[in-house]
N, C-alpha and C positions, 0 to 999 in steps of 0.2 A: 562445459560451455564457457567460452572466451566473453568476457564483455569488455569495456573501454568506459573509462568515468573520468568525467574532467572537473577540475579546482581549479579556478583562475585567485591569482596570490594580490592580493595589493601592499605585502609586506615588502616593504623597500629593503631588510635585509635579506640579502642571498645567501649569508652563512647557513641559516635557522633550516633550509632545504638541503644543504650538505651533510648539518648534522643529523637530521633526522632521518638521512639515506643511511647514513653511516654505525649510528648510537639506535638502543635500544631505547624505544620510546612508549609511553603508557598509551593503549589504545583510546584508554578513555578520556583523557585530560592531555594526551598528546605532547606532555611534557615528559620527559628525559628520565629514564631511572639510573639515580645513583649508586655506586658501592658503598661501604660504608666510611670509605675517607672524601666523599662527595663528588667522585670523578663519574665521569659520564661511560657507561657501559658498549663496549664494543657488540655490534650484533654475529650471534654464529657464525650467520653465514650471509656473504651480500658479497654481489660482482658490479665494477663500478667502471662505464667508462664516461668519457666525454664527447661532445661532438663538438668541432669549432672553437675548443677549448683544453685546458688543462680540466681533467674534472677535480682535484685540491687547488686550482686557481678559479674555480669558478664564477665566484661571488665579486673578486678586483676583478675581472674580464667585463663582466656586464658592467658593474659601476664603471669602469673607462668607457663603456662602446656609448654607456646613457650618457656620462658627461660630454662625449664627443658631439653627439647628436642633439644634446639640451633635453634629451626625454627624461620621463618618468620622474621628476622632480613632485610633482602633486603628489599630497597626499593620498586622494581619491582615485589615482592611478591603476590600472593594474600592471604587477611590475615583472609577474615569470606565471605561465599554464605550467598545469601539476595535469599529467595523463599518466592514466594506471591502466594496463591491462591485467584484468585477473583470468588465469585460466581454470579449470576444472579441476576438481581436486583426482577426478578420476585419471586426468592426464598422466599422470606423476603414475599411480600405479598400473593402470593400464596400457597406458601409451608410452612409456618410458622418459615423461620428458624430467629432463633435469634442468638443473639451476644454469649450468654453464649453457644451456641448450635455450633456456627462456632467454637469456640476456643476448646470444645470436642475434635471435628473432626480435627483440627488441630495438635494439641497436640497428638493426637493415629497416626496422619501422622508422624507424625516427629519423636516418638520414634520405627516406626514400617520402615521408612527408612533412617533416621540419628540416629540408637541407640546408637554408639559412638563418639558422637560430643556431648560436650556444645554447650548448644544451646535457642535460646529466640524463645517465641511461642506468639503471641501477635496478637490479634483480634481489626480491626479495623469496623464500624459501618456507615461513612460516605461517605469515597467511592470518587474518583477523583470528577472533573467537577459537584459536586452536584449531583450523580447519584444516591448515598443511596446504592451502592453493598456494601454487609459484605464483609471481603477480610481480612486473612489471612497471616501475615508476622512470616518467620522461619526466624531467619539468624543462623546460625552457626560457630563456628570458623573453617578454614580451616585443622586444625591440629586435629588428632583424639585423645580421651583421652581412649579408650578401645578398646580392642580386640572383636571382632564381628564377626559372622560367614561368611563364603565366599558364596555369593550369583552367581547364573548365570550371572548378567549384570555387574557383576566385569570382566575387564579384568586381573587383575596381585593380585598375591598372597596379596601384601603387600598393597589392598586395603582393608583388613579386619584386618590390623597389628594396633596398636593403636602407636602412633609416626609418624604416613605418615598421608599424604594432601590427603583432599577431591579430587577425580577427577570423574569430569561430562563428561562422554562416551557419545557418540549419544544411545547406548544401556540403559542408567542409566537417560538418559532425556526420553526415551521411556519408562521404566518399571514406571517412578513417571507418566509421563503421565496416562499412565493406572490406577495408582493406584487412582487419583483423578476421575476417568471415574468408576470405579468402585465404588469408595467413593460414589458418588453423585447417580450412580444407587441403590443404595444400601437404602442411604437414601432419595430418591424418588425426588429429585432437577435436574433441568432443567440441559441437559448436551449434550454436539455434541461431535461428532469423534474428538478427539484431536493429534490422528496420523495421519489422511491425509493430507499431505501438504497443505495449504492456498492458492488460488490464485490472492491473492494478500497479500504479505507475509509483513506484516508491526510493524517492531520489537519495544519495549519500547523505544530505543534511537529514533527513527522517530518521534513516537508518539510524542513524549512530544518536537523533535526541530518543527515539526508542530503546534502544541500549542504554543509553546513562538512567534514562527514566525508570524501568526494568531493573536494575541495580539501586537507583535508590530506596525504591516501594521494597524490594528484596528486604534491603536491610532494615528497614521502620518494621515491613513484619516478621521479620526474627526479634526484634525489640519487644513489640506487642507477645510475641508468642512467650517470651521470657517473662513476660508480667501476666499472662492469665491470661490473654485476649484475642479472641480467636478473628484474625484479620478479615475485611469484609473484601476487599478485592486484591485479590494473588494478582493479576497484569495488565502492565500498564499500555493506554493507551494514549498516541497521538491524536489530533486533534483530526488530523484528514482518517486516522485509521478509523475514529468514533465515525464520522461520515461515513467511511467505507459500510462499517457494521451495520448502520441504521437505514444507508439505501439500500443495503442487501437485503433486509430483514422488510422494508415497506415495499418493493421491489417484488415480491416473493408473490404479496398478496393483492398489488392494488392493480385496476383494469383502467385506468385513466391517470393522464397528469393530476388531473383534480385530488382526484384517491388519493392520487403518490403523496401530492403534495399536504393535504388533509392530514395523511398518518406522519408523515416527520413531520408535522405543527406539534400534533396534538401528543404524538409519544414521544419523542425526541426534542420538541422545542427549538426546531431545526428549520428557517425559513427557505423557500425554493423560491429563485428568480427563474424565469425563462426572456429570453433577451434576445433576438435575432439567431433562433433557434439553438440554441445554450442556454444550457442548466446551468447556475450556478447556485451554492449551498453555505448559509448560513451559521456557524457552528453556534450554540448559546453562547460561549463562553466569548467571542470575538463580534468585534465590530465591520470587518472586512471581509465580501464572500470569499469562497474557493472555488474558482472554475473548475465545469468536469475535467477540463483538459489535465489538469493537475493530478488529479482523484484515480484516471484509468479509462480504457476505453469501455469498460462494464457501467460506465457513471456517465454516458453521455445520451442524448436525446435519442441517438437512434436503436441505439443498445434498448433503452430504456422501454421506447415506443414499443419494441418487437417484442419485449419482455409483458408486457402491459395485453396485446394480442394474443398473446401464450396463455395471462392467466383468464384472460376473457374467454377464451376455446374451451379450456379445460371444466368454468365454472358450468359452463353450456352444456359441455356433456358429460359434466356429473348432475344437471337437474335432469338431463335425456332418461341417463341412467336410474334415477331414484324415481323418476315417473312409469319406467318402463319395470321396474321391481314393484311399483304400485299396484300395476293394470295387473287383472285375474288372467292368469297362465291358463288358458283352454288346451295347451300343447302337451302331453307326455312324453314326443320325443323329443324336444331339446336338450341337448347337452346340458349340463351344469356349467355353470357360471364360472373359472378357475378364479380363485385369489391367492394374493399370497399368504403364506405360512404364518400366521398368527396365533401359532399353538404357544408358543414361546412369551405373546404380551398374559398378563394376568386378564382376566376378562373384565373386572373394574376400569382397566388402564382403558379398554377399548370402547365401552360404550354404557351406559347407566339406563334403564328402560324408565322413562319418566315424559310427562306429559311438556317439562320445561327444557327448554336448550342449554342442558349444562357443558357436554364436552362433545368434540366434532368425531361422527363416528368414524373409524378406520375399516369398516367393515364394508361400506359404501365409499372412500374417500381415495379418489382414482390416483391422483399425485401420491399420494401416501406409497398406497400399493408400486407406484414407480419409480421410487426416492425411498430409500433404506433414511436417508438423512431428513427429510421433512417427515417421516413417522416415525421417528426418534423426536422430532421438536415436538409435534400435535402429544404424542404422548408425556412429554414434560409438562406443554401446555395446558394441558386434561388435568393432570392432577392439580397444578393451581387453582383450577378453575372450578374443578369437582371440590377443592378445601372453600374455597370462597363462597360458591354456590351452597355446600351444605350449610356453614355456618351463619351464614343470612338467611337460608330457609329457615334453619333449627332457633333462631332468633326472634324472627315473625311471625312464625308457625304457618309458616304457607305448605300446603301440603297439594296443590292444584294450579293450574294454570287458571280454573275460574277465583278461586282464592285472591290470585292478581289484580283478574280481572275489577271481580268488588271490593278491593281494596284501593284500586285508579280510580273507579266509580264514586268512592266515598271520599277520596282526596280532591278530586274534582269538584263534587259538591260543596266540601269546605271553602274550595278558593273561590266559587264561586261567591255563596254565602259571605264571606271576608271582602271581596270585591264589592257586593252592595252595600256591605255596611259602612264601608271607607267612604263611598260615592255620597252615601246619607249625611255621615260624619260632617263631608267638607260641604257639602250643602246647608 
């Protein structure tokens, strides 16, 4: 699948995007790897053209077209769009495409929606994390150097004026969308819907602080591991992926916003706004929320609502269900009841005969039976719960649920008792 990812540059040098089309550059720190006499390293393989320009004069073309026109002088400017299409790594083997064959495609893209921009078209072959995707780099200068016809996904005249700045509408990130979706149908490459929202919406700046993050923790526990110390978390997470995990996880079990928002208080310490029907989410660690919008379409109210309906259905007819295992069966022919195959859990993991609520049984537990993946959690849960539970039984010596009982009984009459005597005291 082809996607399309945009960096808008506010670096006023144009060199720094030549070389790093050109030069071999650290993915993670995106600075330039040296040889050992300190020169900057040529890349394998890379096909380089221009549009509207020399692409080795790139950088003097735009600084003339901005002096001539007085732009881009601010610091706060943005001064050249960086678009990447990356295609499928399956393209390359499946589909045939090659390096000379992406930069085609690339180049008929760019002059067919940036025809009045200078602009660098530069095909690259090896692809992040050792992936091997071909992928696609336009950057452009912000400043237009021709007059161009006025398209539907312009909003204002003067985005077809040659002297005004690039601006990317939600409508003008929709139409390049499509056009790469078309691109790739076209030319028979693997490609998904790229206009429906993501539901789990994880943009290039995440990506890559979850990579460096992931490389740092990496190396502090190899550190740890070299001194004795067996690390307590192998991966790291972002702050929206912590959000991701913990609405998933409250998500899963609560039947109301109230619920929802109850359990990431009280386990997660994760406040929930709702706001002109939007969620938004608190992390502990941050003073500013994160809209759903950010998060994925799995993290927004309506998602949420329908999910919330689901676990209320479910809870309904599993009490159907445990009432109807209760009532005395007058019937011999009824079929048996089919469950799934639970010859495989150890029978401790599944259910403990006891008159207290230690662990949730799978034996009765309808989700379970229909999610290989939520009775794989219940039974992780169970054992916590079965260590926790024994050890505070084996502690107290409760042996009954009446045990509890006259042990609340007797703590009640303490506080009681302690309450008159205070009331006495201050009198």
């Amino acid at each position: 699948m082809a996607v399309i990812k945009h960096i808008a540059n506010k670096n006023s040098d144009y060199g720094e995007s030549e070389r790093y089309l050109i030069f071999q550059h650290n993915e993670y720190t995106q600075k330039p790897i040296l040889d050992e006499e300190g020169h900057m390293i040529l890349r394998e393989e890379y096909y380089l053209d221009g549009l509207n320009c020399d692409p080795f004069s790139f950088a003097s073309e735009c600084q003339e077209l901005n002096s001539y026109y007085h732009k881009n002088k601010n610091f706060n400017e943005i001064k050249s769009h960086h678009y990447i299409i990356s295609f499928d790594p399956k393209d390359r083997d499946e589909c045939g495409l090659t390096g000379e064959r992406a930069q085609q495609l690339g180049l008929t893209f760019a002059k067919k929606n940036f025809p009045g921009h200078q602009a660098l078209v530069c095909t690259h072959t090896d692809g992040h994390n050792k992936s091997g995707n071909i992928h696609v780099h336009i950057v452009i200068n912000s400043l237009r150097k021709y007059d161009i016809p006025q398209e539907p996904y312009m909003e204002f005249d003067c985005e077809a004026k040659a002297g005004y700045k690039h601006h990317l509408s939600a409508a003008y990130l929709a139409h390049l969308k499509q056009e790469v979706m078309d691109m790739c149908k076209k030319e028979g490459l693997h490609q998904v819907d790229l206009l429906t929202p993501a539901e789990r919406k994880i943009t290039e700046k995440e990506y890559w602080a979850q990579r460096r993050g992931q490389e740092k923790l990496d190396k502090l526990n190899l550190k740890m591991k070299e001194d004795g110390i067996t690390p307590k978390e192998t991966r790291y997470q972002t702050e929206k992926q912590f959000l991701r995990d913990a609405i998933d996880d409250a998500a899963s079990i609560a039947r109301s916003p109230e619920e929802f928002s109850k359990i990431l208080d009280e386990k997660y310490h994760i406040i929930l706004k709702i706001s002109r029907n939007r969620y938004s989410y608190l992390h502990p660690g941050r003073k500013k929320f994160i809209t759903e919008r950010t998060l994925g379409t799995r993290y927004t109210e309506d998602f949420l609502l329908k999910a919330f309906e689901e676990n209320t259905k479910s809870r309904r007819e599993l009490k159907e269900e445990i009432l109807e295992q209760q009532a005395p069966n007058t019937s011999t022919d009824l079929p048996p009841v089919p469950f799934s195959d639970t010859s495989a859990i150890p029978a401790p993991f599944i259910f403990i005969k006891s008159n207290l609520r230690l662990v949730i049984d799978l034996q009765t537990c309808i989700k379970a039976q229909q999610s290989e993946a939520y009775a794989q959690k219940v039974k992780l849960t169970n054992l916590k719960q079965m260590a926790q539970t024994v050890a505070y039984i084996q502690e107290h010596g409760y042996d009954s649920l009446d045990d509890f009982h006259a042990t609340l009984d007797q703590a009640s009459d303490q506080t009681s008792a302690s309450r008159k005597s205070l009331k006495d005291t201050e009198q």
